[in-house]
Backbone bond lengths (Angstrom), bond angles and torsions (degrees), N, CA, C in turn:
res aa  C-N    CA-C-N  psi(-1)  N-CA   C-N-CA  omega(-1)  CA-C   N-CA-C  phi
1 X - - - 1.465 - - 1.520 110.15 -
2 X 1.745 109.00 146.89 1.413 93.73 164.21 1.254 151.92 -75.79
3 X 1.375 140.15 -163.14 1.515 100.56 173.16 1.229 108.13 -98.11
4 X 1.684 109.57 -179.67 1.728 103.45 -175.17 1.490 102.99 -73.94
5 X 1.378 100.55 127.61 1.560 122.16 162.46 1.613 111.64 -69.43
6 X 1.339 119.53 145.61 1.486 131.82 -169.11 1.880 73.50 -98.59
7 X 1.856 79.09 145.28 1.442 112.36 172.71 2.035 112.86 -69.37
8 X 1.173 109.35 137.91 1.435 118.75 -174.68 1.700 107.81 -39.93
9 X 1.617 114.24 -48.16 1.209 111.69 171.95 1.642 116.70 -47.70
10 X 1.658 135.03 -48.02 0.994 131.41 -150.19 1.888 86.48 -98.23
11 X 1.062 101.12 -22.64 2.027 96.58 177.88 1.333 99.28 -35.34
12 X 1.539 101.91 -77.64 1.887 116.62 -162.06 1.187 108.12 -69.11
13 X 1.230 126.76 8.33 1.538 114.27 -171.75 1.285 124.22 -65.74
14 X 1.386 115.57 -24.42 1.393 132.48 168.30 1.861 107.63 -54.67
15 X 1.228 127.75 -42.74 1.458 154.72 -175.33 1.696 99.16 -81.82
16 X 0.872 112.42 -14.76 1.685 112.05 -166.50 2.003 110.22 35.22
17 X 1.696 91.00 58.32 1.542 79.30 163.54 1.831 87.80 -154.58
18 X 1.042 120.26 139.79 1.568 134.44 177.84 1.731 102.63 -126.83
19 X 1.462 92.87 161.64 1.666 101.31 -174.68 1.545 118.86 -97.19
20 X 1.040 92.71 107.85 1.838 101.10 -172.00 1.233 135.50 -53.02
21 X 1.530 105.82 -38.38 1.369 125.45 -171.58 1.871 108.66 -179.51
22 X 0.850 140.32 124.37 1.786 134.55 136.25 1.574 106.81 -84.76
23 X 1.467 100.75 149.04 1.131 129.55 176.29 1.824 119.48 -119.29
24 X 1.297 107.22 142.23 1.580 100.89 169.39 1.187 116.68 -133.35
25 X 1.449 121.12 129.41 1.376 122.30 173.23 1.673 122.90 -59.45
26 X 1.506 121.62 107.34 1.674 132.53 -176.85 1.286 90.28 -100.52
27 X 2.006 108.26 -178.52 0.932 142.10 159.46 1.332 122.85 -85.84
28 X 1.717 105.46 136.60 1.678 127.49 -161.30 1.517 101.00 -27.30
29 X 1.238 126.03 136.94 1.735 131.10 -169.28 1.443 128.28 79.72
30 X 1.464 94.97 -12.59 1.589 95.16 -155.58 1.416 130.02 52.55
31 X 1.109 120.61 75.18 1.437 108.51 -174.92 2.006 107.65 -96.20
32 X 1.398 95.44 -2.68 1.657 90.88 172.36 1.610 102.03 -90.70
33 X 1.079 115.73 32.29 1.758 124.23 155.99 1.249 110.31 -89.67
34 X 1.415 137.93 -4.17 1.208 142.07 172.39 1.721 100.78 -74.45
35 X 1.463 120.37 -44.56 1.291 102.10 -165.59 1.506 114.06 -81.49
36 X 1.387 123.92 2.08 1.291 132.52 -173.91 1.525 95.19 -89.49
37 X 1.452 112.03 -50.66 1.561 111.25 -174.86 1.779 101.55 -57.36
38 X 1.360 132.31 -45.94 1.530 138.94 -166.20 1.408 87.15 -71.64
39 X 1.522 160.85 -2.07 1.057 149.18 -165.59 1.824 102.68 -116.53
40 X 1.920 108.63 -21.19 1.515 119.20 176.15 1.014 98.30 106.07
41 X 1.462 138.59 -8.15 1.660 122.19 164.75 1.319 124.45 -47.45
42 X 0.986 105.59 173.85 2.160 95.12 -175.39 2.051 78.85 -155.49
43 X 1.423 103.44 139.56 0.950 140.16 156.28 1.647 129.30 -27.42
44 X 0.898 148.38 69.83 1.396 139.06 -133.33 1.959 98.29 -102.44
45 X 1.312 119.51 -58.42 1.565 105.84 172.54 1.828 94.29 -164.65
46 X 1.796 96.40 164.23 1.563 116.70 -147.95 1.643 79.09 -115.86
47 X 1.338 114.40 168.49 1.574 120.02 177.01 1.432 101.04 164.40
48 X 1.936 97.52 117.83 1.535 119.72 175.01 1.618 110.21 -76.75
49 X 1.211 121.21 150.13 1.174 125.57 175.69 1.734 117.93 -112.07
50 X 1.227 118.57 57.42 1.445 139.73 177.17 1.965 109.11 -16.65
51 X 0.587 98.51 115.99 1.556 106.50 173.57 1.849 110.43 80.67
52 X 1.405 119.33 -19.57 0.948 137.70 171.68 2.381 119.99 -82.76
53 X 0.995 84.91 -9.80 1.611 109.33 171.01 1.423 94.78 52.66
54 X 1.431 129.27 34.47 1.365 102.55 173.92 1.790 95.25 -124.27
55 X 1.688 99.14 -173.93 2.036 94.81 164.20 1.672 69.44 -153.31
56 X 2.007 81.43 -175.66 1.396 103.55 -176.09 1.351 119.96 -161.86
57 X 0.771 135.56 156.44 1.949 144.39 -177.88 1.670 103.81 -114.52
58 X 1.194 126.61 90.23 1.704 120.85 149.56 1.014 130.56 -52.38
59 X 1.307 134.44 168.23 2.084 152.02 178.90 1.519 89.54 -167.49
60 X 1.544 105.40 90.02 1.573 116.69 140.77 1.521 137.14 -42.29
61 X 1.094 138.13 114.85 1.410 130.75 146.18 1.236 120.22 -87.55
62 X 1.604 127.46 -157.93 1.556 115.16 -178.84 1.267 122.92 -80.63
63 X 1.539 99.08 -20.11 1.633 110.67 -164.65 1.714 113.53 -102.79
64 X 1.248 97.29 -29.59 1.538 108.55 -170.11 1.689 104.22 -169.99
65 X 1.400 107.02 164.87 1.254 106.49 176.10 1.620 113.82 -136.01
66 X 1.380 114.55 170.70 1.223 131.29 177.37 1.484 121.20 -100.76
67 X 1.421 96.23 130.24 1.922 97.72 -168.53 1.667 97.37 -127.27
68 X 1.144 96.73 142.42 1.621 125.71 171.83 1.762 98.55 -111.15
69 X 1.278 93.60 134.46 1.340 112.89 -167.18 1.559 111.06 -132.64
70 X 1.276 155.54 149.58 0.955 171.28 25.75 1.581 151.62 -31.47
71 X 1.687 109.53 146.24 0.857 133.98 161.92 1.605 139.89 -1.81
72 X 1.124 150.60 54.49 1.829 140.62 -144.84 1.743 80.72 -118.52
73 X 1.114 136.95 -96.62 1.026 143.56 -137.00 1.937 112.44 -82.71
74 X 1.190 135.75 109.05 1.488 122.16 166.04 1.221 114.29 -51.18
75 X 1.606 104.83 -64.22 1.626 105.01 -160.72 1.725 112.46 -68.71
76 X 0.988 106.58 -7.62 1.753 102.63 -179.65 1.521 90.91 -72.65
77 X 1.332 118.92 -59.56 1.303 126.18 -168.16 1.576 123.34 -36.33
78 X 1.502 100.41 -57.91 1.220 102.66 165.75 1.919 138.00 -89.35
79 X 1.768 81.18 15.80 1.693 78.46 153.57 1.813 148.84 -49.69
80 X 1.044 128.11 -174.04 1.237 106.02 -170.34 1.556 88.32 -118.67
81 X 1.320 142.49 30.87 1.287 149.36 138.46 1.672 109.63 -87.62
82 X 1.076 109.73 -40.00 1.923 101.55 -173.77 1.548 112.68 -112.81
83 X 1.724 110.33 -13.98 1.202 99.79 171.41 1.912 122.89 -60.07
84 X 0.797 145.85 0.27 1.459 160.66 175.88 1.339 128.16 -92.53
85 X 1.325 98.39 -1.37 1.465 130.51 171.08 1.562 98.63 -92.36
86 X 1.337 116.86 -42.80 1.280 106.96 -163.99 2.070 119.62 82.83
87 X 1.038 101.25 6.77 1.532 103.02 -170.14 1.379 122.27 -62.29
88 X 1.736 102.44 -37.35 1.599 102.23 159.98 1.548 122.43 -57.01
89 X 1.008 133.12 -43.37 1.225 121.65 143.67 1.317 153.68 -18.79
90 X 1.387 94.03 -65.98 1.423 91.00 171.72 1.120 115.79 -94.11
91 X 1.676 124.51 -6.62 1.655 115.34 161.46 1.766 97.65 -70.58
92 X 0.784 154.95 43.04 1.829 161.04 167.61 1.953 105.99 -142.06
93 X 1.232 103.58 3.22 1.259 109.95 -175.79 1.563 119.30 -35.03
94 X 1.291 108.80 -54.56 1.591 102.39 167.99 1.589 131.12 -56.25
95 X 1.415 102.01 -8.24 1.525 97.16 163.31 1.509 119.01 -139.85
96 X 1.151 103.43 -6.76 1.870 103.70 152.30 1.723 129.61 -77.05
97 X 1.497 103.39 -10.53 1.370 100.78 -171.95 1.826 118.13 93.17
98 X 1.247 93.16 -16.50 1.789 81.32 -152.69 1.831 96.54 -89.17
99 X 1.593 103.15 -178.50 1.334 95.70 -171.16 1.448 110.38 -102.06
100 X 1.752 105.14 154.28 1.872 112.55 -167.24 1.415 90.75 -79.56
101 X 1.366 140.88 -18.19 1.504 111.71 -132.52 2.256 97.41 -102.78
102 X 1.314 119.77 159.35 1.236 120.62 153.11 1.346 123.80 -102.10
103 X 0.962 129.18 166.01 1.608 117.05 163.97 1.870 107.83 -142.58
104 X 1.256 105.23 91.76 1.793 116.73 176.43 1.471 103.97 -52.62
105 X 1.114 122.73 148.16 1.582 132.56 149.30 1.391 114.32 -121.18
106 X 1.625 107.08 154.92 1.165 91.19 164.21 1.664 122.38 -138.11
107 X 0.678 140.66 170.61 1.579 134.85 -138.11 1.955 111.87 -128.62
108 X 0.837 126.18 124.23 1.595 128.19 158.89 1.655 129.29 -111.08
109 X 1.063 98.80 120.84 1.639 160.13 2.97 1.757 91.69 -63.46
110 X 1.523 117.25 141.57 1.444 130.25 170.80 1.748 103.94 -37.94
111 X 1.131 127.50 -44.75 1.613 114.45 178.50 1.339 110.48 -75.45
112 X 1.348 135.18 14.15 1.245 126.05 -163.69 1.750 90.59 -73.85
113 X 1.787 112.16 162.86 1.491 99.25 165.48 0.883 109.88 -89.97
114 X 1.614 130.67 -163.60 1.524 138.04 -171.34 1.159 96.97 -109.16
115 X 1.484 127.32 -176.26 1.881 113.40 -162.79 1.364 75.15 -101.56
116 X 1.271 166.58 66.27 1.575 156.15 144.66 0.949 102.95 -149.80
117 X 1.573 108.68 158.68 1.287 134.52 146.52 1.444 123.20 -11.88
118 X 1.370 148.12 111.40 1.330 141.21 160.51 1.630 122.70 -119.10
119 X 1.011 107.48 174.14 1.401 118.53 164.67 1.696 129.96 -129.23
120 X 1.394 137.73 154.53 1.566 121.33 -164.67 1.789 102.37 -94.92
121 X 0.928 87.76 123.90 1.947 87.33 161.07 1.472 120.61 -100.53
122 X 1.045 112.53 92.20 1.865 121.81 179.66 1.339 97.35 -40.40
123 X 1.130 124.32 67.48 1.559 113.43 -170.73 1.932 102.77 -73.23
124 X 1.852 108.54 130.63 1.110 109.34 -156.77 1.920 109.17 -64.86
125 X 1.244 116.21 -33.94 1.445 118.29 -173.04 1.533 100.99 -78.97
126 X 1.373 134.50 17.18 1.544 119.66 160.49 1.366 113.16 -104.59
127 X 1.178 105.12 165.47 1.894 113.69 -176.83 1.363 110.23 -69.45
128 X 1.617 110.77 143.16 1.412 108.52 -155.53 1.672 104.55 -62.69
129 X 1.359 122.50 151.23 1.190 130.40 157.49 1.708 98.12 103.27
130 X 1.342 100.87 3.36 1.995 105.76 176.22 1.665 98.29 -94.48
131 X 1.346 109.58 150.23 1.371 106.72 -172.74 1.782 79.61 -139.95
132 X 1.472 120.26 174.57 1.274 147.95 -177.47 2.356 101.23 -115.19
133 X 0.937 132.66 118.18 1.389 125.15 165.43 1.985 102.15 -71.20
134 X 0.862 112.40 95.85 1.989 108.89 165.50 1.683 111.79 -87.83
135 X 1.205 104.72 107.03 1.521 99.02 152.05 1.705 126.62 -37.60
136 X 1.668 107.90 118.93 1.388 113.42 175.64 1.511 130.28 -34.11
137 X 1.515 110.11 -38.49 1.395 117.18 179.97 1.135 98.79 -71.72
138 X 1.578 145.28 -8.19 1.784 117.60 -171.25 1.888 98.14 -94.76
139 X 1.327 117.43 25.37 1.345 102.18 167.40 1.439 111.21 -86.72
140 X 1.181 93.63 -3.32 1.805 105.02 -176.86 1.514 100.46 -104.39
141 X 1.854 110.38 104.73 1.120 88.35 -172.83 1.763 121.78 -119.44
142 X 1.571 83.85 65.33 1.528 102.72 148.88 1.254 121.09 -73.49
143 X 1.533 106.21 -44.96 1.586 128.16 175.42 1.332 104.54 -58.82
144 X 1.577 100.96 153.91 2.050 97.19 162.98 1.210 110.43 -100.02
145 X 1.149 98.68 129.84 1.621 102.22 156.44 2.100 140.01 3.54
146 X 1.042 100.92 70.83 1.363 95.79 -168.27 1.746 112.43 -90.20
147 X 1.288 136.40 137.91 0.791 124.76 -157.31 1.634 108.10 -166.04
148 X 1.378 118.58 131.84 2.087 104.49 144.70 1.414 117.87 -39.86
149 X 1.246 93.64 131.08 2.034 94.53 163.87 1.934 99.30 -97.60
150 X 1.245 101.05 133.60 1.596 127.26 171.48 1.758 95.10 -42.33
151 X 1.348 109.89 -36.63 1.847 102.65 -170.39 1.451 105.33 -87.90
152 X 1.306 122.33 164.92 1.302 123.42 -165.52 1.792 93.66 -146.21
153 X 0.968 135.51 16.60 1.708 129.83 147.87 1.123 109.62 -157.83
154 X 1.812 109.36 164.99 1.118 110.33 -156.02 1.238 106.78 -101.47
155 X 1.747 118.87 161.68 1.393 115.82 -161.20 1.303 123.55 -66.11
156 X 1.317 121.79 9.31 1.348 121.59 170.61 1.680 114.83 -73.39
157 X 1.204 109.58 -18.17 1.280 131.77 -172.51 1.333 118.78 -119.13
158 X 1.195 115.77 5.78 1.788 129.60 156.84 1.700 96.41 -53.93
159 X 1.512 91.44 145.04 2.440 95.68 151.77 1.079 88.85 -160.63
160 X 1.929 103.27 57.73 1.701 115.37 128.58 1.118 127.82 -88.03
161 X 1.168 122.57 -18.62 0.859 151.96 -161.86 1.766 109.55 50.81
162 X 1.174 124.20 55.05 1.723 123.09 -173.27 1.941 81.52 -105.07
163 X 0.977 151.61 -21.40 1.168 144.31 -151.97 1.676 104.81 -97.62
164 X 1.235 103.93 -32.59 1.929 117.82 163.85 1.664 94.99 66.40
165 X 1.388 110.96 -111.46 1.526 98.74 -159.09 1.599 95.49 -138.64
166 X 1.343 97.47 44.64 1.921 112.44 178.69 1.358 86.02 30.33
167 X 1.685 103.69 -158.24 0.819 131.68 -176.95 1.614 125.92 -89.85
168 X 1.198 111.94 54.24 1.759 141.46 -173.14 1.653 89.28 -61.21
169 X 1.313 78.68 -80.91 2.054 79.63 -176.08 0.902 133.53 -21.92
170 X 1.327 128.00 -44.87 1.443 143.10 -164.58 1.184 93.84 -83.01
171 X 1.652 125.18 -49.23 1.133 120.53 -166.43 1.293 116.35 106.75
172 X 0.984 116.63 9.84 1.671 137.87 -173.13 1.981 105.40 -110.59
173 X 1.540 103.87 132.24 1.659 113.31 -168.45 1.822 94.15 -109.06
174 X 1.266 117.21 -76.56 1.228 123.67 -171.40 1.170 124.25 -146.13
175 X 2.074 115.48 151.51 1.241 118.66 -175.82 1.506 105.04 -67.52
176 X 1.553 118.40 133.68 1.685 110.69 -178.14 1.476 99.03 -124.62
177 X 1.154 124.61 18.14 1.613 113.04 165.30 1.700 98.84 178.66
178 X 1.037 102.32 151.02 1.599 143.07 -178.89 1.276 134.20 -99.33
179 X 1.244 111.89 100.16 1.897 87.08 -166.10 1.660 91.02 -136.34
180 X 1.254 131.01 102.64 1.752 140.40 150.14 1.526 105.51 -74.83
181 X 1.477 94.82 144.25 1.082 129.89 178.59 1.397 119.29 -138.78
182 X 1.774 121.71 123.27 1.168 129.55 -155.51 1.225 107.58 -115.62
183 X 1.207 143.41 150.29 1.735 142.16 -179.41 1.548 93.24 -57.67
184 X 1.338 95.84 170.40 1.382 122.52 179.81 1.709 103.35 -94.42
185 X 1.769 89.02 119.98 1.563 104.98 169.74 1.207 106.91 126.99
186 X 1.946 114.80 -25.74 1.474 132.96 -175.00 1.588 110.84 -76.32
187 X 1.238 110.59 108.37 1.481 90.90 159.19 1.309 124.98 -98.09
188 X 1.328 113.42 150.22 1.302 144.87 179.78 1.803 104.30 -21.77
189 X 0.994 126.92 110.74 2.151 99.63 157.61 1.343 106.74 -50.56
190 X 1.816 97.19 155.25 1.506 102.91 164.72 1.563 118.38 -63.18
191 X 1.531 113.53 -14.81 1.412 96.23 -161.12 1.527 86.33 -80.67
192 X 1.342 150.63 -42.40 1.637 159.66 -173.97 1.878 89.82 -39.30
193 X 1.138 123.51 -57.82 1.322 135.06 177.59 1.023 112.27 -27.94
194 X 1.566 102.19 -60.23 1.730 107.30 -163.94 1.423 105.68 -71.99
195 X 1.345 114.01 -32.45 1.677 120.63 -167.72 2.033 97.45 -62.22
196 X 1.599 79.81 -30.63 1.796 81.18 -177.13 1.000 126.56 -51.33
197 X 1.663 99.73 -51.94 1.379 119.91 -155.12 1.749 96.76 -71.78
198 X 1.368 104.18 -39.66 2.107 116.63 -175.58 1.280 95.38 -66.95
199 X 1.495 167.54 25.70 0.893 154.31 -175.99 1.584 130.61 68.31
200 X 1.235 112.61 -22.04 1.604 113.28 -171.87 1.155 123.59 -93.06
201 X 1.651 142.11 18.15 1.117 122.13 107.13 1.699 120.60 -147.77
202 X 0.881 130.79 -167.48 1.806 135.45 -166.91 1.757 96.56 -116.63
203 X 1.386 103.70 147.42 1.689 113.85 -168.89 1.223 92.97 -145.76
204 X 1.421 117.38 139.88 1.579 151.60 174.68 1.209 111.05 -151.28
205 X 1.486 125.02 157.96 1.660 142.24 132.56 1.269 122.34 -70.07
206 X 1.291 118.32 178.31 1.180 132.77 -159.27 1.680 130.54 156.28
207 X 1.263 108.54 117.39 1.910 91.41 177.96 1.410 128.89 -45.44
208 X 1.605 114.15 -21.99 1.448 116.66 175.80 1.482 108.15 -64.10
209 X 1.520 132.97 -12.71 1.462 134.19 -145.45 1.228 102.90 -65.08
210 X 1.581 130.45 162.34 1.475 95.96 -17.78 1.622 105.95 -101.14
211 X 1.582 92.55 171.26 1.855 98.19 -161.82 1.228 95.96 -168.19
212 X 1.277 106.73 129.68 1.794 144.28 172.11 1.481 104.04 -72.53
213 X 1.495 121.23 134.47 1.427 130.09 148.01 1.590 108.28 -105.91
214 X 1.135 129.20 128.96 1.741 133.52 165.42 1.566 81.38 -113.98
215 X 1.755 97.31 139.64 1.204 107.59 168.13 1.544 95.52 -131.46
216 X 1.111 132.10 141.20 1.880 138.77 -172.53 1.355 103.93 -156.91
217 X 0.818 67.06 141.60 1.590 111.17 -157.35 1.435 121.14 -64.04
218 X 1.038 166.13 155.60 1.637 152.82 -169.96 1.468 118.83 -103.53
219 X 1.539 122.05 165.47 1.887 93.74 -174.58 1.694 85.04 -79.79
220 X 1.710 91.72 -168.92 1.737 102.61 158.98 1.071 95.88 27.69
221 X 1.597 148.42 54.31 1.472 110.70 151.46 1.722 121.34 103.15
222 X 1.187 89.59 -40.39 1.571 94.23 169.26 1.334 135.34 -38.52
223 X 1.189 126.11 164.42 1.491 125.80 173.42 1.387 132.13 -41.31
224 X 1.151 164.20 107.36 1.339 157.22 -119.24 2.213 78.92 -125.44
225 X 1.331 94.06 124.75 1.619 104.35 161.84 1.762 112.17 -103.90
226 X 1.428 101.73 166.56 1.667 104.98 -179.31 1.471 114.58 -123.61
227 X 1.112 146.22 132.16 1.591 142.44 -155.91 1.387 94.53 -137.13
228 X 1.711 107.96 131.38 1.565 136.41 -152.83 1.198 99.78 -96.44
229 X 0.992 164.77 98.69 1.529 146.39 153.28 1.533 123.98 -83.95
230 X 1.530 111.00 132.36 1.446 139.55 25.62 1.238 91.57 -107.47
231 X 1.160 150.89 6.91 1.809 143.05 177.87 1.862 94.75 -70.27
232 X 0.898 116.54 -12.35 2.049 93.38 -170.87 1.363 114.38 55.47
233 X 1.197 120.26 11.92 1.325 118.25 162.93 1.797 141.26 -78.43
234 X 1.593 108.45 132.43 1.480 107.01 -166.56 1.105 138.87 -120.41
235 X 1.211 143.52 127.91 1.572 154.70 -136.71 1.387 118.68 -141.75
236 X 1.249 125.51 160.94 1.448 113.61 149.32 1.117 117.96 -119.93
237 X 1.249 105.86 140.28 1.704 111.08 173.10 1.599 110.19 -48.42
238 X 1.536 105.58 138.48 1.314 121.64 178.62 1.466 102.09 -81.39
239 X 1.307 116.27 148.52 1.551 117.89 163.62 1.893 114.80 -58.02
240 X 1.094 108.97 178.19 1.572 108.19 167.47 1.384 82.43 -133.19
């Protein structure tokens, strides 16, 4: 077996930036929340995005969590506050090409910048004068979404209690590695590079592109499972 790998949060810690959350763009309801529930995940908290035309369903772990995201509103979408996001897009992802996935960071001290270039997204459901930092490359939205997350610790350390009892059940603690995969012909952004080069996550091609690996980790010791994105499909990592 290999040895235990340190969780994505404690990777970058040296960098003071950890991974907050990824997101993937589903279909209206989410109904590929069924295969997370058939796997023993449980639902952790729901949240509309007002002027932003989207909502969403979370699944906490300790370190970060996973969000399913969709589509409710057109015309919010293509406002001239969220159109620059590109989100209509990639909520049409299966026939625009572009990519479903986000990838949040999060930063210490929370105002710290990100090591790149960004831009602000007045994102409409935050309090006025809150802005979002987006990496330049996600106007291209082949790329995913790279971005600050608004939260600044991880839900193990919430006392909102919206995070409930993560993913205990399952038996699952935290996401500990990252692996995107982009069609063939795409290259990478530089900012994906840098994340490379800092440890927090691994990049390849592939005809499946593009496609997410979460690999998390087991409690106590347990078996570490791997989660496919957008298929919901599940495996375990093989030893090397």
């Amino acid at each position: 077996m290999a040895p235990h790998r340190e969780s994505l949060g404690d990777t970058m810690s040296h960098a003071r930036i950890s991974l907050c959350h990824v997101f993937v763009l589903v279909e209206s309801g989410a109904p590929e929340a069924a295969k997370l529930e058939q796997a023993g995940l449980r639902e952790s908290f729901r949240r509309v995005h007002p002027g932003q035309g989207t909502t969403n369903v979370c699944y906490c772990f300790d370190n970060a969590y996973l969000e399913l995201l969709w589509a409710v509103d057109g015309t919010d979408l293509a406002s001239p506050a969220v159109a620059p996001t590109r989100l209509a897009e990639r909520a049409a992802w299966r026939s625009t090409g572009a990519n479903p996935f986000g990838i949040a960071l999060r930063t210490e001290p929370p105002e710290a910048p990100l090591p790149f270039a960004t831009w602000d997204y007045q994102a409409p459901f935050l309090p006025s004068g809150r802005t979002i930092p987006v990496a330049h490359a996600s106007k291209d939205p082949r790329q995913p979404f790279l971005f600050r997350s608004p939260g600044s610790a991880r839900p193990d350390q919430w006392t909102d209690g919206r995070a409930g009892e993560r993913q205990r059940g399952a038996g699952l603690s935290e996401i500990v590695a990252l692996h995107l995969m982009l069609p063939p012909g795409l290259e990478p952004a530089a900012e994906l590079r840098q994340l490379e080069q800092a440890g927090l996550l691994t990049l390849g091609t592939g005809e499946e592109g593009p496609r997410m690996l979460l690999t998390l980790s087991g409690l106590t010791g347990g078996p570490p499972k791997r989660l496919s994105l957008p298929d919901f499909g599940w495996s375990v990592p093989s030893c090397p």
